[in-house]
N, C-alpha and C positions, 0 to 999 in steps of 0.2 A: 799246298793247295792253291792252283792257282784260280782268281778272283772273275778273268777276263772282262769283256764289257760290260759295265756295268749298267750304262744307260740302255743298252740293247738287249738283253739276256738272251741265251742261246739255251733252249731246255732237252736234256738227251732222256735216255728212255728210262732213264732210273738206274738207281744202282745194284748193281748185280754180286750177288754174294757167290763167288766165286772158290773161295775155300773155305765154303761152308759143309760141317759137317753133316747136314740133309740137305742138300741136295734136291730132291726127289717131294720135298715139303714146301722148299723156295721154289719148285716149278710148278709144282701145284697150286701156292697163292698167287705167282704171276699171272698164272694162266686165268686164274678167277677173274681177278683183280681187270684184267684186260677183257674178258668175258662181257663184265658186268659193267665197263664202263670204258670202252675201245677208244673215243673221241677224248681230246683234250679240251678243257675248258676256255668257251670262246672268249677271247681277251677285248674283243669288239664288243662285247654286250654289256659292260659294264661301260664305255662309252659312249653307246646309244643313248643308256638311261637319263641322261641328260637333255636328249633332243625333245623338241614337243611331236615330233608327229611322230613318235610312237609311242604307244599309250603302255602302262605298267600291265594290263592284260596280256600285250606282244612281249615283254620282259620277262611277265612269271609263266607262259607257255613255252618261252626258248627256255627257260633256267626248267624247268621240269622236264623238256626231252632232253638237256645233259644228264639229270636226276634220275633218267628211267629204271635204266638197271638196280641202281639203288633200291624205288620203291618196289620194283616189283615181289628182288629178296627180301623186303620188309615185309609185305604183302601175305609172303609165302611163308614168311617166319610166321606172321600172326596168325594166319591160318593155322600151322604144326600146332601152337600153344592152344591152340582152342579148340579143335578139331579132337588132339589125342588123346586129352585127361577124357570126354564126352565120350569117345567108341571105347575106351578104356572101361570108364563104369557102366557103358550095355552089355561089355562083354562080361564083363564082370557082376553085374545085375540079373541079365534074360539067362545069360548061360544057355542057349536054346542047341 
């Protein structure tokens, strides 16, 4: 494995499971996986934090729209959890 620079790092797109026996499962989480969160994590914004004229409000509004896709499947998970047991016992209660 080699190390290359290391003061510099060079990031590629990830590792590719290439004889993997699915195949068809590893393209499927890629494909999420890049769905839900396309952008790479700005490396500038952790040295901003530093500066005085930008306030932690301009910090945690950039760190939430890298965040989006994350919360939104959060969002939409919570909803499933609360949403299904509830139509579940009217259907199962009205029976109409």
């Amino acid at each position: 494995m080699e190390l290359g620079n290391i003061s510099q790092p060079t990031y590629g797109p990830g590792p590719e499971a290439l004889g993997s026996s699915t195949p068809g499962l590893v393209g499927m989480v890629h494909g999420f996986l890049r769905l839900v969160q396309p952008n790479a994590l700005p490396i500038e914004l952790g040295s901003l934090w530093g500066h005085q004229c930008y306030t932690a409000s301009f910090f945690l509004s950039q760190l939430l729209v890298y965040e989006l896709g994350f919360l939104v499947c959060t969002a939409i998970g919570l909803l499933f959890i609360i949403l299904m047991p509830l139509v579940g016992c009217c259907f199962c209660c009205c029976r109409c």
